[in-house]
C-alpha positions as CSV (number, residue, x, y, z in Angstrom):
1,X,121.2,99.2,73.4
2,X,119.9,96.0,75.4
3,X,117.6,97.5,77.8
4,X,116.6,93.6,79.0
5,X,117.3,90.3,78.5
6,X,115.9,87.1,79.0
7,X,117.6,83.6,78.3
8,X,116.5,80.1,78.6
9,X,113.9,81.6,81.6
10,X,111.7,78.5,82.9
11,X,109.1,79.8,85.8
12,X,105.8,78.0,86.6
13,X,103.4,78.1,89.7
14,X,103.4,74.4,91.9
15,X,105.6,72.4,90.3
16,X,104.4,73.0,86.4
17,X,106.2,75.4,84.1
18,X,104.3,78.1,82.4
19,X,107.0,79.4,80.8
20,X,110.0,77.0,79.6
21,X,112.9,77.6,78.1
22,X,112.0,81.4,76.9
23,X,114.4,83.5,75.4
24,X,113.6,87.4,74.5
25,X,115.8,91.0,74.1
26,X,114.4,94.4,74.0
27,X,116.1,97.2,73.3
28,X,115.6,101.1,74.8
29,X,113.6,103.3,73.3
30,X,111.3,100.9,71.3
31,X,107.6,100.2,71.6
32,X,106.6,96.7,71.7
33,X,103.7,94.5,72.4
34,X,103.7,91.3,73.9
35,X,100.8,89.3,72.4
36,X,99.5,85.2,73.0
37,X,96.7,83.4,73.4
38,X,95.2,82.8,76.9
39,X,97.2,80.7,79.2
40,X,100.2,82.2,77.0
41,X,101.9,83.4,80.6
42,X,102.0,87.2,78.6
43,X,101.5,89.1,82.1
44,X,103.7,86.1,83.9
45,X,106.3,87.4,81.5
46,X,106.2,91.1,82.5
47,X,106.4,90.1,86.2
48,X,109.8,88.4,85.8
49,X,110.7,91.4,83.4
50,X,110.2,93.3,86.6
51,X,111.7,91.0,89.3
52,X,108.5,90.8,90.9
53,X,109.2,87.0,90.2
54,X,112.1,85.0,90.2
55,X,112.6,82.1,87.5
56,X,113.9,78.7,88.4
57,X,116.0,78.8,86.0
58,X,117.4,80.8,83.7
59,X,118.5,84.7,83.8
60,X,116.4,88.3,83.7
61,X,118.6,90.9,82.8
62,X,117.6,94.9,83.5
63,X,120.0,97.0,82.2
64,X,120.5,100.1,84.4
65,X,123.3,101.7,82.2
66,X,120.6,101.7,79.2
67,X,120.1,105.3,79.5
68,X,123.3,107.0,79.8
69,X,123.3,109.9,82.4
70,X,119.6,108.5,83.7
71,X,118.6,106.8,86.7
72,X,116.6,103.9,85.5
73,X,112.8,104.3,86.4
74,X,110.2,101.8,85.6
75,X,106.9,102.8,85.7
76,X,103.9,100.0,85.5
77,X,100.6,99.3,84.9
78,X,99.2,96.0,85.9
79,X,96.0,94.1,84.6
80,X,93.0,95.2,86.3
81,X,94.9,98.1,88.3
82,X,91.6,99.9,87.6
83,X,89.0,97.6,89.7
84,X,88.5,100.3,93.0
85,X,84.7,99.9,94.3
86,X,82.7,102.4,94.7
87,X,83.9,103.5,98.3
88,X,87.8,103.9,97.3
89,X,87.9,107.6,98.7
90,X,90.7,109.2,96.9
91,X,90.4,112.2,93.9
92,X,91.7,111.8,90.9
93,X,94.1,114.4,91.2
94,X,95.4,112.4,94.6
95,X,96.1,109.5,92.9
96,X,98.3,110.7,90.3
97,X,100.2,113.1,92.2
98,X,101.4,109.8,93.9
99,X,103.2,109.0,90.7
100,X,105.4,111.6,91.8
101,X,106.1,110.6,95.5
102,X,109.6,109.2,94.8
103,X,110.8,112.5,93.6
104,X,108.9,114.9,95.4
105,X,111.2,114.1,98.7
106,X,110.4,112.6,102.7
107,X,107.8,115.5,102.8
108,X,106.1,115.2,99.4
109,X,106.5,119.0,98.8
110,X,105.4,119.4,95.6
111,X,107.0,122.0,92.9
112,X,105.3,124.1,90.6
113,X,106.9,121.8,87.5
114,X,105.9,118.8,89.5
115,X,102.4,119.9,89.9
116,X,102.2,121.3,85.6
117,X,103.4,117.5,85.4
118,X,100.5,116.2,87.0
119,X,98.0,118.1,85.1
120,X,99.8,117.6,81.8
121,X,99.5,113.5,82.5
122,X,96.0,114.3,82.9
123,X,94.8,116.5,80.2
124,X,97.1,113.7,77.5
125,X,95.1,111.1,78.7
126,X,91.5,113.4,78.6
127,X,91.1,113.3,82.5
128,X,92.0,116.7,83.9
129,X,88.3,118.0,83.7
130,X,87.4,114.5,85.8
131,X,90.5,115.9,88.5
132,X,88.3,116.4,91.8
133,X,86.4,113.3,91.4
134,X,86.5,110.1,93.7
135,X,88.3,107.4,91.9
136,X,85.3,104.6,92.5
137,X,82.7,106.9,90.8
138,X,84.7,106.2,87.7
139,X,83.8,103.9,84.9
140,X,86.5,101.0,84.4
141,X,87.9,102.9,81.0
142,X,87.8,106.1,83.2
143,X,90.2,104.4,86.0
144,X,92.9,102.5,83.3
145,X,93.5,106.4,82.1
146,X,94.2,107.7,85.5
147,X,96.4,105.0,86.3
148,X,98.5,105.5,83.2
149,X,98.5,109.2,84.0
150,X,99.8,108.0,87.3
151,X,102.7,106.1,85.7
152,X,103.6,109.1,83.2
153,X,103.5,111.7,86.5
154,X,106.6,109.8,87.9
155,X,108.6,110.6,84.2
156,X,109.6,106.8,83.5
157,X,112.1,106.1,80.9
158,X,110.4,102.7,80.7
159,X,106.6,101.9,80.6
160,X,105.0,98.9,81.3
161,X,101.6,98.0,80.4
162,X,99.4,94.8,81.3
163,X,96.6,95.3,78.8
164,X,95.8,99.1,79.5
165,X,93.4,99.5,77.0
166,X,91.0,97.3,78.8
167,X,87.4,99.0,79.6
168,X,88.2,102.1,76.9
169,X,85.7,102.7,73.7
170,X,87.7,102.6,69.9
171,X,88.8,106.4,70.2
172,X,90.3,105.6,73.3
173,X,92.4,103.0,72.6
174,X,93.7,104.4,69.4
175,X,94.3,107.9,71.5
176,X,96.5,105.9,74.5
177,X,98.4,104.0,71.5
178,X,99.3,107.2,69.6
179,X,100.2,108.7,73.2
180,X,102.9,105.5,73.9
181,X,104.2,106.0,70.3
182,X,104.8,110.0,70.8
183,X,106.3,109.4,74.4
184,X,108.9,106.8,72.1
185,X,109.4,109.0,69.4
186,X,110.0,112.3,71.1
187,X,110.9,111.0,74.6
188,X,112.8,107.7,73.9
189,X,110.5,106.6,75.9
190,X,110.5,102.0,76.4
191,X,106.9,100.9,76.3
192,X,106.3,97.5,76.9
193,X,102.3,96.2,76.2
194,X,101.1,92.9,76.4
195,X,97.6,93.0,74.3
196,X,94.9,91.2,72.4
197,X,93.9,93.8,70.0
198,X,97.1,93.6,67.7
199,X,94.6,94.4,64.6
200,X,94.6,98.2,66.1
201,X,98.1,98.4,68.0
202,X,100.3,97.2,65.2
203,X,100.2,100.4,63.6
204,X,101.8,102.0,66.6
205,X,104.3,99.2,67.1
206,X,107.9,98.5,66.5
207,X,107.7,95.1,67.2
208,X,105.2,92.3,68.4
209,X,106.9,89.8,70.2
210,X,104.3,86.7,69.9
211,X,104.5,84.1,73.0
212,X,103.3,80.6,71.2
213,X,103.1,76.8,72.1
214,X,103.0,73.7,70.2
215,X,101.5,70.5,72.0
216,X,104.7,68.8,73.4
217,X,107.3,71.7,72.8
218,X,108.3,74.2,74.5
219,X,108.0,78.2,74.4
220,X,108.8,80.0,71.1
221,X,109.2,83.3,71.4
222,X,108.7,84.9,67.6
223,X,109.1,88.5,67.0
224,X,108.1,90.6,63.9
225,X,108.8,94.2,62.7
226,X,105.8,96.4,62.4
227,X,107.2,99.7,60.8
228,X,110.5,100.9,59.2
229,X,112.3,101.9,63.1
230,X,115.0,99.5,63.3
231,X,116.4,97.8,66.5
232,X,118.9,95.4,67.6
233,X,122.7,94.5,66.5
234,X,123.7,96.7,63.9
235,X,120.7,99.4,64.6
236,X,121.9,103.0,65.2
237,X,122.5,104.3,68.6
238,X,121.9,107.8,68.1
């Protein structure tokens, strides 16, 4: 099923597109990465995914009914989320427990399962030991974890990641990417990645949707298949 859509978008900041005349479907339950050179307009892209943006032409599409019997919940991860100085306060723990605040009600009572949540998002991403430290005494890989543990506390059905590898060593990296790809497997879990390192994530992907330009011409928008898993019209809904 469609989970977005988006068709003949042009969007640009003063009065010059970045992005002209793009067209793109992705589909629930897959995991795909959105790759480019710089300047390709890969996080512009994500924002009018989101509606954080509005194109001047064109239409976005989010499909609420692309979960049957769920309440659509995006959870996401912008570039750099994980620049707090060295005097940002908070623990760990605080932070990520604020994934949950849109469930956990007006008075933020947390459950038992709610709290087990918080520490499982922790311990998948290899943070729960680091729980009662102040965010800024964190390395930069150290912060992208607990902000992705954030997003996973608040049980998304779509994930969406603006290079969230950034500041993590090899094992790292290839730990979050096998992560994403068991959240789609067993979960049906949507993860959407823009990233450079396409070398280690294809592996993990079903699809790489590549943003190009040609001098003169606009947007393409090319996609290829990275495994077997397929998508799309005539895929299997089940």
């Amino acid at each position: 099923m469609i989970l977005a859509s988006m068709e003949n978008v042009v969007f640009g900041y003063g009065d010059r597109p970045v992005v002209d005349g793009l067209t793109l479907e992705i589909y629930a339950g897959e995991f795909v990465g959105i790759a480019g050179p710089n300047g390709a307009a890969k996080s512009t892209v994500l924002k009018l995914l989101l509606g954080l943006i509005k194109p001047w032409s064109g239409s976005v599409r989010l499909n609420a009914g692309a979960y049957p019997g769920e309440k659509l919940a995006v959870g996401y991860v912008p570039q750099q989320v994980a620049s707090f100085n060295s005097g940002f306060p908070s623990k760990v723990i605080e932070l990520v427990r604020s994934g949950c605040y849109a469930k956990a009600g007006l008075f933020r009572r947390f459950t038992p399962a709610q709290e087990a949540l918080v520490e499982a998002s922790l311990k998948q991403v290899g943070m729960w030991e680091f729980r009662n430290r102040r965010i800024g005494d964190l390395s930069g890989g150290q912060k992208q974890r607990i902000c992705i543990a954030r997003a996973l506390a608040g049980q998304p059905n779509v994930l969406i990641l603006d290079e969230p590898a950034t500041g993590m060593d090899q094992a790292g990296r290839n730990g979050l990417y096998g992560l994403l790809r068991h959240y789609a497997d067993a979960h049906g879990l949507t993860v959407i990645m823009v990233t450079h390192g396409l070398d280690e994530t294809a592996a993990y992907l079903d699809r790489v949707i590549h943003l190009e330009r040609k001098e003169n011409e606009q947007w393409q928008c090319l996609t290829t298949s990275s495994c077997s898993v397929r998508f799309g019209p005539g895929a299997s809904s089940e």
